[in-house]
N, C-alpha and C positions, 0 to 999 in steps of 0.2 A: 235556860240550861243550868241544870246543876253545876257546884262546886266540883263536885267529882269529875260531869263529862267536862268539866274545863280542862282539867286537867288530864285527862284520859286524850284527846283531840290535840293537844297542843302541840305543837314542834318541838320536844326534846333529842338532848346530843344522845349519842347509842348510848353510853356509859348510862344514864340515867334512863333509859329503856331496858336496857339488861335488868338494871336491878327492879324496875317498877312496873313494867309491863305484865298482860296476867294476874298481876295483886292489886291493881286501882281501886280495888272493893273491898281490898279486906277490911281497914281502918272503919267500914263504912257499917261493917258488919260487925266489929268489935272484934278483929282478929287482927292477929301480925301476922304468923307463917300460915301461906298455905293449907288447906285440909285435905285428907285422901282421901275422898272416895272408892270404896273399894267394891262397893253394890253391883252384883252384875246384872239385875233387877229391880223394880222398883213399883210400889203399890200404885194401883190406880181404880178407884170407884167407875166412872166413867167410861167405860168399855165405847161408848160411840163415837166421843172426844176422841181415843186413844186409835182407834180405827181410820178420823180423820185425818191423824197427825201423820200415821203410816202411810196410807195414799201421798200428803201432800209430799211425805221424801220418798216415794218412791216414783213420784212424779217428775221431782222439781232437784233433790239429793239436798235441798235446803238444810240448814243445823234445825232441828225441829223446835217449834215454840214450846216455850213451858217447863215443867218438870222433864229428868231425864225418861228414858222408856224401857230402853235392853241396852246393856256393855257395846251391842256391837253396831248400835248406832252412833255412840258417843259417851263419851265420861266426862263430867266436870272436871277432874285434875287434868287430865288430860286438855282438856279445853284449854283451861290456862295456855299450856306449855306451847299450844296453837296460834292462838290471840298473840304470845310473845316473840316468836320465832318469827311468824307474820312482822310482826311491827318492824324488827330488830333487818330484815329482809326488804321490807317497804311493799310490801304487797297486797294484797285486799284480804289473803286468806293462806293459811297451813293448814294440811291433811299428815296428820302423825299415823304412823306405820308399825307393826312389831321390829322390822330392822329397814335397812336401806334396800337391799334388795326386793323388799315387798312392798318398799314404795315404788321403785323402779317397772316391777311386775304390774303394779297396779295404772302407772302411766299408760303404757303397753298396748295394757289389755283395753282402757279406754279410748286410744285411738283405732287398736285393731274393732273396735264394737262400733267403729265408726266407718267401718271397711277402707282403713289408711292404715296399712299393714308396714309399708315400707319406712326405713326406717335410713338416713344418713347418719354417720357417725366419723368423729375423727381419732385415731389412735395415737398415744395412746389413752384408754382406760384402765379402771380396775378391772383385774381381769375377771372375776364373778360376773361383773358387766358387758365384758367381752363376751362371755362364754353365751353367755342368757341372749345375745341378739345373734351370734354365731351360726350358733345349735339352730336357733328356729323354736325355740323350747315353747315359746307361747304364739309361734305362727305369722313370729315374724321375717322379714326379710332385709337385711341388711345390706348400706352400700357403703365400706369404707370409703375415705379420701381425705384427702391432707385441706386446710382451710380454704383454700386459695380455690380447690374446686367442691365447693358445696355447692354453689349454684347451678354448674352443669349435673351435678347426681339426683337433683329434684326432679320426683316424677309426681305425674297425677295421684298416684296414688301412695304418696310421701305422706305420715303423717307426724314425722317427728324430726329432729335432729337433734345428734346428741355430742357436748363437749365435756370435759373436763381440763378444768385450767385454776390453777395448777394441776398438770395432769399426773395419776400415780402409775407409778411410782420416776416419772425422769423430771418431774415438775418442767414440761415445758409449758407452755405460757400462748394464748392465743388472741388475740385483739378482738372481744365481746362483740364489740358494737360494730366492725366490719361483719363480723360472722353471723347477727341479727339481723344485719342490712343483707347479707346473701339467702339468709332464710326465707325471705320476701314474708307470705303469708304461713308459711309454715313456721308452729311454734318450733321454738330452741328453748331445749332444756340443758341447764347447766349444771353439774354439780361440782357443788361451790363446798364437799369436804374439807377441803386442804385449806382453804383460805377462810372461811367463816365469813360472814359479815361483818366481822372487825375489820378485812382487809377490802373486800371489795360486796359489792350487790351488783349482784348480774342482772336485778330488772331493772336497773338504772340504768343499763346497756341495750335492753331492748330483749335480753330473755323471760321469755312467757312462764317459766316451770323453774326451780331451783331445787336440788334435788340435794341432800345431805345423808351422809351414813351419822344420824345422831349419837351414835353410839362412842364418835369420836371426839371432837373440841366440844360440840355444844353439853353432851356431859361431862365430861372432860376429865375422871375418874378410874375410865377403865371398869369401872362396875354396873353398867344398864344398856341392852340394845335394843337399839328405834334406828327408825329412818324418818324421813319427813318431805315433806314437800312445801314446798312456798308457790302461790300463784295466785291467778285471779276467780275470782267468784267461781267464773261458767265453771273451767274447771276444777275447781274443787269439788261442786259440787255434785259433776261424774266421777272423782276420785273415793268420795266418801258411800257412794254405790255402789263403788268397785269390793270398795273395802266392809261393808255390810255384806255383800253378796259370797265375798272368796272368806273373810274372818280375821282378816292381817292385821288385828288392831293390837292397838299397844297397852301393855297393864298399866294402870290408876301408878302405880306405886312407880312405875318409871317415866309416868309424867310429872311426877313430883319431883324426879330425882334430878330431870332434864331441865325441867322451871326452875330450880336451886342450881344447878350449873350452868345457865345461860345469865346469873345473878354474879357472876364471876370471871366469864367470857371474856370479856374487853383484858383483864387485868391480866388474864390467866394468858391470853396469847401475844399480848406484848411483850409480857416480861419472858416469856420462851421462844420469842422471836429475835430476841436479843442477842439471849442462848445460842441461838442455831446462826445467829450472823455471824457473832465470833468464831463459831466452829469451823463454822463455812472457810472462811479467813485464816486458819489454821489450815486447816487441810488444805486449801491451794495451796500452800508455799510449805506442803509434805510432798517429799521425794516418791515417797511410799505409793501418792496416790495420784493416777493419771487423770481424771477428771474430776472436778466436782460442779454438782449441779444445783443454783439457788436461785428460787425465784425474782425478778424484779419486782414482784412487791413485795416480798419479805415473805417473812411467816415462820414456824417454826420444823419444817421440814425440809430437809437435806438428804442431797442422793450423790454416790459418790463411785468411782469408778479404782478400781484397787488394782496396783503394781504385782501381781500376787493371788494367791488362792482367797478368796473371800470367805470362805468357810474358817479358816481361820481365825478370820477376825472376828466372828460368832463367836464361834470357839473360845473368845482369849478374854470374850468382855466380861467384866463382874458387877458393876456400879449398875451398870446400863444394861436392861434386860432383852435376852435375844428371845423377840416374842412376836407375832402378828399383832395386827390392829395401828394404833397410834390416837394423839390427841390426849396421853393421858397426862397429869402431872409430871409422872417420872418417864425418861429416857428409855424408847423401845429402837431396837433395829433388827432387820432382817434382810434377807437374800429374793428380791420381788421373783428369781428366777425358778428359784427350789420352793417359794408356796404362795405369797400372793398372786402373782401370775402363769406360775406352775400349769394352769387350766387353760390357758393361752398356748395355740402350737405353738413350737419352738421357731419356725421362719417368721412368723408371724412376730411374735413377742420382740428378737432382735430387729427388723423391720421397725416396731415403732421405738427403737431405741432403749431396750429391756435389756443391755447386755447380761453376759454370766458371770461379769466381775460387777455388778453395780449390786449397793447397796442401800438400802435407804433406814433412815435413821428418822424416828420422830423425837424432836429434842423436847424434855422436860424442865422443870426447876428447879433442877438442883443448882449447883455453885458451878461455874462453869470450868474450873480449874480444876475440880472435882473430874465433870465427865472428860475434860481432855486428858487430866491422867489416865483415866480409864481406856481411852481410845488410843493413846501412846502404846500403852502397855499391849494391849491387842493388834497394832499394825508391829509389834516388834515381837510377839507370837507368828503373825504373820512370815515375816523374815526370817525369821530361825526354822520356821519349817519349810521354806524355800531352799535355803542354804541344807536341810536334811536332802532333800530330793525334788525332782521338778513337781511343781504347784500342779492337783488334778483338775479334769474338766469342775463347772458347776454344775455337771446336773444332778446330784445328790440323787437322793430318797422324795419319790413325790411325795408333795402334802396333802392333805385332807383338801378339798376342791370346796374352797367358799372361804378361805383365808383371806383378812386381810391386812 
């Protein structure tokens, strides 16, 4: 064995997976960073070789041997960003997405091809995610329930379950490895958004699929959208079928962007997890604010329950941008009720604990004296528009339906 696969194979801590995973070859090639790929095509003499390679994935969904073929079988930068997500996950294999939702679509549609349509689910989710098993949108059928009864909702014809934990936007929290052990034989897919693999790996719990909106920590900039998947061989390789056949792939130039933000992952969510503890710790012992919601295992997301009209406190922030999304550097917060989960009926959304005064905040890098001034100043906008007149409902202005 090479020098290289020594090192490629060997036990390293995540810190040194972030940054080295996906590039084990550059060095070997004469490169440091990365290369993009940006071909959506690619020359090939060999027209019978190239015939056989389409058979074998269209047979097997295998990563094809060789030179690449066509964009929408696969991209080398892209590959990277795969190889490391995988590693960083602990899992045999990632399927990268245009966004998270079209990984999610892509899950879906490969159990429903499997005629296991039904689908278990516990609330809350993102509501995008909500909405998409709700509806029925791709034919499926959905059976909420709280953890404790996943095992009674399994049917024959179950082919998935699905958690989020840290769940968004009330970050509750659900015990992996009971809920893997309830699954019995059916996979559980988790997404592990909120928490990245710096805080937990849910296949080390005994989830089959890990599901990520990449768009958030792993790049962690607020500038590129992917989704992704982490899982084992089989299926990856009916995901990367899926995603050949429907087109969901993600551009060269934002697996490069993802491969360069998972190079700074580890650093990037401890030191804003720090952030968001302190905060946390402020805002409970604020008069202002009736609950606040923080994971036990940390992280840098905060949800927060206001004495008060919560529009307000949108309203009042300036440091901190009142914006959908999260996972960026800098400090976003928003109203889950008026747009990310806006798309969620309203019995529904309060049921899994979505009030119309909660807030969530995803905390960034800045200085953390910094954002509490900012949020002083905005729960004391709050209170003065209080004291003008009674605080109104939250249902606002709906949002665009795909916010998050």
């Amino acid at each position: 064995m090479s020098g290289y696969d020594d090192a490629r194979t060997a036990a390293r801590a995540l810190a040194t997976e972030a940054v080295h995973a996906g590039r084990d070859d550059l060095a070997r090639q004469g490169l440091h960073a990365p290369p993009i790929d940006l071909s959506t095509t690619y020359p090939s003499y060999d027209s019978r070789a190239e015939a056989a390679r389409i058979d074998a994935f269209a047979a097997t969904g295998a990563e094809p041997d060789g030179p690449p073929v066509y964009g929408r079988l696969g991209n080398p930068t892209v590959a990277r960003f795969e190889t490391a997500l995988a590693r960083l996950e602990g899992t045999d294999a990632a399927v990268a997405f245009a966004s998270g939702m079209a990984a999610l679509s892509a899950v879906l549609l490969v159990r429903a091809s499997m005629g296991l349509r039904h689908v278990v689910a516990v609330r809350p989710l993102y509501g995008c995610s909500d909405h998409l098993l709700t509806a029925g949108l791709l034919g499926s059928e959905v059976t909420w329930t709280d953890p404790a009864g996943i095992a009674d909702a399994l049917r024959p014809d179950t082919g998935l379950v699905i958690v989020e934990t840290p769940a968004n936007p009330t970050l509750a929290e659900v015990d992996l490895r009971a809920v893997a052990h309830a699954c019995g034989s059916v996979p559980l897919l988790v997404d592990n958004t909120f928490a990245t693999p710096v805080l937990q790996r849910p296949a080390e719990h005994g989830a089959r699929l890990v599901l990520h909106s990449a768009t958030k920590y792993l790049g962690g900039h607020g500038d590129v959208m992917a989704g992704v998947v982490a899982c084992d061989e089989e299926l990856a390789a009916r995901l990367r079928q899926v995603r050949f056949a429907t087109g969901g792939v993600l551009h060269p130039l934002a697996g490069y962007l993802l491969l360069r933000g998972l190079a700074t992952l580890p650093v990037r969510v401890r030191a804003a997890s720090e952030n968001a503890a302190e905060l946390a710790r402020r805002l409970s012992a604020d008069a202002r604010v009736a609950q606040v919601h923080y994971p036990r295992i940390g992280g840098a997301m905060i949800a927060f329950e206001v004495n008060g009209d919560p529009h307000e406190v949108i309203g009042g922030v300036r440091l901190i941008t009142p914006a959908v999304s999260l996972g960026s550097v800098d400090t976003l917060i928003q109203h889950p009720a008026s747009i990310s989960h806006r798309i969620v009926d309203a019995d529904d959304r309060r049921g899994a604990g979505v009030s119309d005064r909660l807030l969530r905040m995803s905390v960034g890098l800045e200085d953390v004296d910094d954002l509490w001034a900012d949020l002083d100043r905005a729960l004391g906008a709050m209170e003065k528009g209080a004291a003008a007149g009674p605080a109104e409902g939250a249902a606002g202005t709906p949002a665009p339906a795909g916010a998050h």
